[in-house]
N, C-alpha and C positions, 0 to 999 in steps of 0.2 A: 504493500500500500504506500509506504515510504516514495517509491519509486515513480507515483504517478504524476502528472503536471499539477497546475493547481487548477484546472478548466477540469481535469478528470476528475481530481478530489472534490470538486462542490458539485458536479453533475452526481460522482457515487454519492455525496451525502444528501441528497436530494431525491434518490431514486433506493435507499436503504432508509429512509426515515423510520422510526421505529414507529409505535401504535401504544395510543391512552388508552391504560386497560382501568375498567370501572372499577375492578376492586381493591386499585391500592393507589386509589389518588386522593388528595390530601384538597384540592381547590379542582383542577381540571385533568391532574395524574403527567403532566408536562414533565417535571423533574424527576418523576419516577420512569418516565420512557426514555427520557434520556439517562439514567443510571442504566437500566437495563440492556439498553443498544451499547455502550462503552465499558459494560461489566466492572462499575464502582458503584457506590452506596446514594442512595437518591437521597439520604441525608444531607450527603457530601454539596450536591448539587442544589440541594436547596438554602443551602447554609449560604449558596454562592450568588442565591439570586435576591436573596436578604439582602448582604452585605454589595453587592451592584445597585440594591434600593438607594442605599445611602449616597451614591456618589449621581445626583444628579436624575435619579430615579428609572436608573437603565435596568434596575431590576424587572419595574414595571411593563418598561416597553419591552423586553424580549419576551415575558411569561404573555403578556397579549399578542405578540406573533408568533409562539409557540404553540397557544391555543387556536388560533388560526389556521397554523402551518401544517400541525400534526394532526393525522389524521387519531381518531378512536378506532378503538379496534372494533375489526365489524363493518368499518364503512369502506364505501369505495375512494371516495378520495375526503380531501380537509375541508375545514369548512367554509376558507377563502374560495377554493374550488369550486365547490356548492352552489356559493352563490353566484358565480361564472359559468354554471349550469353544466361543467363537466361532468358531473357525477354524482349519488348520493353521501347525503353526512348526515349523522344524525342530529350533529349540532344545529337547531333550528334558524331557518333564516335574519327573523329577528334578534335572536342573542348573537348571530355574527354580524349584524349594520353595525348594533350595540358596540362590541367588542372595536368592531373598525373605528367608529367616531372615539371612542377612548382609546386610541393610538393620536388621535389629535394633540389632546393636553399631554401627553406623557411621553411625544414627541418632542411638545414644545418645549417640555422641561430639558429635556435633554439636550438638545440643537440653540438651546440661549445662547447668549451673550458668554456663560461662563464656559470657558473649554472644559472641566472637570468631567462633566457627563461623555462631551465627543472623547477625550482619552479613554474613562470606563468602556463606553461601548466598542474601540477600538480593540478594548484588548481583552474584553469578555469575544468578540468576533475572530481574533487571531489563536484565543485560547482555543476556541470550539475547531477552530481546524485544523491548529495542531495535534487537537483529539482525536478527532477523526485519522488525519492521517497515521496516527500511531497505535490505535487502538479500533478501528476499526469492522478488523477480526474477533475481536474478542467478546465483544456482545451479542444479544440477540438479533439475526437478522431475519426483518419480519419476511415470512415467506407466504406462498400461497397456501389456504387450508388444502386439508387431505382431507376427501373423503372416501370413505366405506358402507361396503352392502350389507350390511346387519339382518337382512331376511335371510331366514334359512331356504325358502325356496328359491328365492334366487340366486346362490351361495355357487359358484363354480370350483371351491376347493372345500378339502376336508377341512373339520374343526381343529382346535389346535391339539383338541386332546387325543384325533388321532390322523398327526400327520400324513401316516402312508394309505391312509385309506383305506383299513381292515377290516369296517366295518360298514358297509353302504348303508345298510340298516339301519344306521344308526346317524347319519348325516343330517337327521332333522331335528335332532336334540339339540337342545340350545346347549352355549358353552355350561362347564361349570363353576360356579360362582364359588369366588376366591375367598379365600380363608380370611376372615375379617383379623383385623389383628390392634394390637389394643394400642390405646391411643397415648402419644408419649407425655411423660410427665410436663407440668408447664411449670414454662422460669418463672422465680422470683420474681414478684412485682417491683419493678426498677423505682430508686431512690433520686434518681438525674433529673426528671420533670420536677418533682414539687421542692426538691432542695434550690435546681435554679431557678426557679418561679419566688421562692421566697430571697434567694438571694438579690433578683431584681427587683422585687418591691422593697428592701430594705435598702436597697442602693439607691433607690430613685425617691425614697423618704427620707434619708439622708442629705441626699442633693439639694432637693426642695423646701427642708426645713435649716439647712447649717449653710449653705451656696446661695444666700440668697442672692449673688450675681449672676447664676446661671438662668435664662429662662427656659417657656418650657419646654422648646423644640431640645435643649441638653439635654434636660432631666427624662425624656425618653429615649436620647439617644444614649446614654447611660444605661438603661433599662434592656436597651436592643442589644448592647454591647455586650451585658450579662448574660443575655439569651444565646447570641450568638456564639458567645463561647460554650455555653452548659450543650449547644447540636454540635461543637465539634468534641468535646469531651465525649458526648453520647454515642456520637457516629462510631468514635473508638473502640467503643465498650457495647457498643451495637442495641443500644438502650437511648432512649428520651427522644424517641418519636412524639409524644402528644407534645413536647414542646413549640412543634411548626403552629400549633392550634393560637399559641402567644405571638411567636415570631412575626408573622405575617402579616396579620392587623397591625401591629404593634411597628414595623417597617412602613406603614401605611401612614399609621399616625405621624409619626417620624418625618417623614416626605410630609405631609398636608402642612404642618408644623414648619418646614422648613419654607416653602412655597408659602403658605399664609402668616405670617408671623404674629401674633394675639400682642396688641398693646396693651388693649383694658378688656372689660367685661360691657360691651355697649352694643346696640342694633338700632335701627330704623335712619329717621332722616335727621340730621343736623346741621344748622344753619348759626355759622360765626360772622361775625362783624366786629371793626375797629375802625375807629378814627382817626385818634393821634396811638404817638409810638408807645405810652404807658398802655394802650389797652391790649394794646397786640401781643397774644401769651406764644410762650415760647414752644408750646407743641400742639395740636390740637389732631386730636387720636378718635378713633372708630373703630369696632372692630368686625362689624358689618352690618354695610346699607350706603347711604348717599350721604357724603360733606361736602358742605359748601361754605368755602369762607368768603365776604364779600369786603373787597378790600377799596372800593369804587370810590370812598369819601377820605380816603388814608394822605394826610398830609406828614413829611418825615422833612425835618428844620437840616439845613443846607450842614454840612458836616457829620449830618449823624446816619449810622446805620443802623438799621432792625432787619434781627434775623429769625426767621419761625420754621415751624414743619408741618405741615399736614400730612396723616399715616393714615390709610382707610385699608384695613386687612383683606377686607373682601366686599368688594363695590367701586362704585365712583367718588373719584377725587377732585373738584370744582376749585376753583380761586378766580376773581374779578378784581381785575388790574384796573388803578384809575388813567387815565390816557397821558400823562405825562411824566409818571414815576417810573424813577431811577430803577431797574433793577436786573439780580440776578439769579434766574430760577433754573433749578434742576428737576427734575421733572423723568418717575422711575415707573417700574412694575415688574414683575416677578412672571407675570403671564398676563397679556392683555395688550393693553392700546394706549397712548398717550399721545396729547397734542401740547406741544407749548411751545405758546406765540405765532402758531403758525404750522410751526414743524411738526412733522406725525410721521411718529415709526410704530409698531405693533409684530404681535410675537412673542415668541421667547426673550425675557428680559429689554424690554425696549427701554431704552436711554437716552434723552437729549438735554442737554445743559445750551442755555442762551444768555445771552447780557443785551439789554436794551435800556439806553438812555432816555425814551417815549418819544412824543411828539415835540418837544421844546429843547431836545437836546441832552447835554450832560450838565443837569441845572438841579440844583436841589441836593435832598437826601438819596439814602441809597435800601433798599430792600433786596436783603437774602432768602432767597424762599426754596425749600425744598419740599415736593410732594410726589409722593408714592402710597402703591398700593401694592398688594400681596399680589392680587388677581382681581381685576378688573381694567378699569380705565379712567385716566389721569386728563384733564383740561385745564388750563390756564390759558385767559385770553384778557386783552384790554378793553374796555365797553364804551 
């Protein structure tokens, strides 16, 4: 396998895809078809799409084109397939649009501004084909079913019990049923899930009551990081499977955490205004719905700067410039769309910094304004 091009290795690993079997999948059984096709432990691989959560959330996006890609066992082809009308999938039309439009946000995260996620994915994609090229052989390679004629009338050879055929007489007896045999003892109920399950909550009670610096996007990645280690301890010891049942969500949290970042405890709509520069507060936070600061009446005295922030977690972020003040706005988001002054980028982390003198020049005070949002969309304009 070594020996093949790299046109030949991604045609073979495309044309040996393995198959999601129903009864040892954990979310959709992805991680477990790939242990099984590369003959390692699907803990190992799950551990792996955890900790690719973390960096940018390429965990996410390959386990939704994994569920895509790979077919279940049983079907004719995957469920991207499917819906391209190649073939049957059992995966339903609707949960794969579903599945496709959540490749959108979890593209986006990926493909931002921040290179972190495009390295991860680079090198979870060169891992997987190194795999293949090296191991290849060693997993299960899904083949076509075999079937057999279990009627004894229509039976063209003796039964097994008697090969050479000594008894014609007797070729319509069914086989004979195998000597039931007793069932083996079962292991000890593993100690790995609920020791690391309690060692993560104690870590992340610690964080959150003694760190009060850390917020909360650390205090679960602290929590993940315990987990993460109690699946590869377990993977070792071949114990602390129900841990995935923490990990997952908890990778999830984690990402949502990191993409939306919680200021306060606040929803719906709010509406700020200032006048002079004593009113104008130094942050003014959301943590989801619609802010709007209304900045239209702000006179700032020749020498002085005011600086503020606008943070809306998840929503719209509004600011109203008065036509002639000085200023200099940065203007962010994590996912979504932002205009300011004019300029509009959108996307994965869109960013634009401007400095505008207004209408009358560089005359007066000066306003610093930064506003962002987790996920949504950012506007600032002059009225």
């Amino acid at each position: 396998m070594s020996g093949m091009t790299v046109e030949q290795t991604v045609k073979d690993f495309w044309s040996t895809r393995p198959r999601r079997r129903a009864e040892d999948r954990k979310v959709a059984g992805v991680a477990a078809a790939i242990g099984r096709r590369y003959d390692i432990d699907p803990v190992l691989v799950r551990v792996g799409f955890v900790i690719a959560t973390i960096y940018g959330g390429v965990g996410v996006l390959l386990y939704l084109l994994g569920w895509l890609l790979i077919p279940a066992e049983g079907d004719e082809v995957s469920a991207a397939e499917a819906v391209m009308g190649k073939g049957r999938s059992s995966v339903s039309t609707l949960l794969a649009v579903v599945l496709g439009l959540a490749l959108i946000p979890a593209g986006g995260a990926v493909f931002g501004r921040d290179p972190t996620g495009l390295v991860a994915l680079a090198l979870c994609a060169g891992g997987l084909f190194l795999l293949h090229r090296h191991r290849a052989g060693l997993g299960e390679v899904p083949t076509a079913p075999v079937t057999t004629d279990a009627d004894p009338a229509t039976r063209t050879s003796p039964p097994a019990w008697d090969p050479l055929g000594a008894a014609p007489f007797a070729w319509d007896l069914p086989e004979p049923r195998p000597t039931p045999q007793p069932e083996p003892p079962q292991p000890p109920r593993s100690k790995v899930t609920p020791v690391t399950l309690g060692l993560a909550l104690l870590a992340g009670g610690v964080a959150a009551a003694f760190l009060t610096v850390l917020e909360p996007v650390h205090v679960a990645a602290i929590m993940l990081a315990v987990v993460g280690l109690g699946l590869v301890v377990g993977s070792l010891l071949h114990r602390g499977r129900g841990l995935l049942v923490a990990a997952v969500p908890l990778a999830l949290v984690t990402w949502v955490l990191h993409a939306v970042p919680l200021d306060d405890l606040s929803a719906g709509e709010r509406r700020w205004d200032a006048v002079t520069p004593s009113q104008v507060q130094e942050r003014y936070a959301l943590t989801m719905g619609s802010g709007h600061l209304d900045l239209r009446d702000l006179v700032v005295p020749d020498g002085r700067t005011v600086t503020t922030t606008v943070a809306v977690s998840l929503g719209e972020a509004k600011v109203f410039l008065p036509p002639d003040l000085d200023v200099d706005v940065t203007c962010r988001a994590n996912t979504g769309a932002v205009n300011c002054l004019g300029e509009e980028q959108s996307g994965g982390r869109p960013l634009v910094r401007a400095s505008d003198d207004g209408a009358d020049g560089a005359d007066g005070g000066r306003l610093v304004l930064d506003v962002r949002t987790g996920a949504g969309d950012v506007e600032v304009r002059r009225d």
